[in-house]
N, C-alpha and C positions, 0 to 999 in steps of 0.2 A: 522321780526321774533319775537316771542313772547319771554317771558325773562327764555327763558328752553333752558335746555343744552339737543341736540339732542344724544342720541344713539351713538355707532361707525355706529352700520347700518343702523340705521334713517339717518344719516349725509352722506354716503356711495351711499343708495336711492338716498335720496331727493336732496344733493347739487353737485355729482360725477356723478349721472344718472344710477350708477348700479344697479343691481336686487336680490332681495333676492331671495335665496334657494325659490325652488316649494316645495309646502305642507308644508312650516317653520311657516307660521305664525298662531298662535291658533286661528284664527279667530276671530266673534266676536258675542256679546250676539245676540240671538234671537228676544229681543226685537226689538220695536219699536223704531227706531230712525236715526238720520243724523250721516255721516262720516265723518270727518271735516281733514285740512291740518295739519297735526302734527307741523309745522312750524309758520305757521300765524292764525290757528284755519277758514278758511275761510270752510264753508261748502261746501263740492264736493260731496255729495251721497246720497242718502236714503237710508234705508233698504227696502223699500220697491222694489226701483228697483235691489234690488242681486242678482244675480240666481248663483248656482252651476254649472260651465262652463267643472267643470273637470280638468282643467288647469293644479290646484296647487295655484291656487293666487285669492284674492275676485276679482268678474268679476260683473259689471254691465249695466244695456241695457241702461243706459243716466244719466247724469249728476243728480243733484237735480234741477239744473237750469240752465238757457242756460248759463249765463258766467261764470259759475262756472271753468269750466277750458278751457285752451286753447291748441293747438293741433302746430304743426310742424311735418316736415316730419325729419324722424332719417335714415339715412343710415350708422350706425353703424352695425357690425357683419358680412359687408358682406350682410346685407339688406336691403331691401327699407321696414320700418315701418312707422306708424305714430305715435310720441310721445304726450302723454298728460302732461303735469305740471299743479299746480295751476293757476289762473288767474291771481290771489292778487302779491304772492310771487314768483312766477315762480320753484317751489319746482317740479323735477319730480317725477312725479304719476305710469309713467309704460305706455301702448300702447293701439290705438285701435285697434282692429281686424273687419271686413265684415262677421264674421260669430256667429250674437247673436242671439237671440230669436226677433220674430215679436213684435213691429209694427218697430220698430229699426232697428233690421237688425245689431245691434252694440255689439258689447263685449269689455268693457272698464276694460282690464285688468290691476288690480292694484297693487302695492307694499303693503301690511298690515304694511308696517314699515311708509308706508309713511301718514298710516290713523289715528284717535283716534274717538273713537266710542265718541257719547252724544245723551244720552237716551230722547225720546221726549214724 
């Protein structure tokens, strides 16, 4: 972890596995750029790949890159998910879902507590 003191609900996210409030987080600039781990700075996202899911939480159709994060299955709530975390730092991200946008097919719903934007 990098030398920052996390949030209650960055810490709450990322190292407890719970979920921020839907529609909580202001999102993030429209610019161009990567979403990186709030924890280890490891990059997980484009801007490019974002799309407005509806949700309530930034959602996107694939990582930045393949090992950007890694996945496990959650059977937490009472259901069968699939969890994402960092790669790096194992910080959870939030979940995939089967139903994104083409060529994917993915929606990688995420925590905004668990991202920090860097403009490219």
């Amino acid at each position: 972890m990098e030398n920052k003191k996390l949030t209650r609900m960055e810490h709450a996210v990322t190292q407890l596995g719970e979920t921020e409030p839907p529609f909580s987080h202001p999102g993030f600039p429209s610019k161009s750029g990567h979403l990186k781990c709030v924890c280890c700075s490891n990059e997980l996202f484009s801007t490019s790949q974002k799309f407005d899911s509806g949700s309530g939480w930034p959602s996107f159709s694939s990582p930045s890159h393949e090992d950007a994060v890694a996945t496990k299955i959650d059977h937490s709530h009472g259901m069968k998910r699939i969890e994402v975390h960092c790669s790096k730092c194992q910080a959870h991200l939030g979940h995939v879902f089967e139903d994104g946008p083409a060529p994917s097919g993915l929606r990688y719903c995420i925590n905004g507590v668990a991202l920090k934007f860097q403009e490219t």
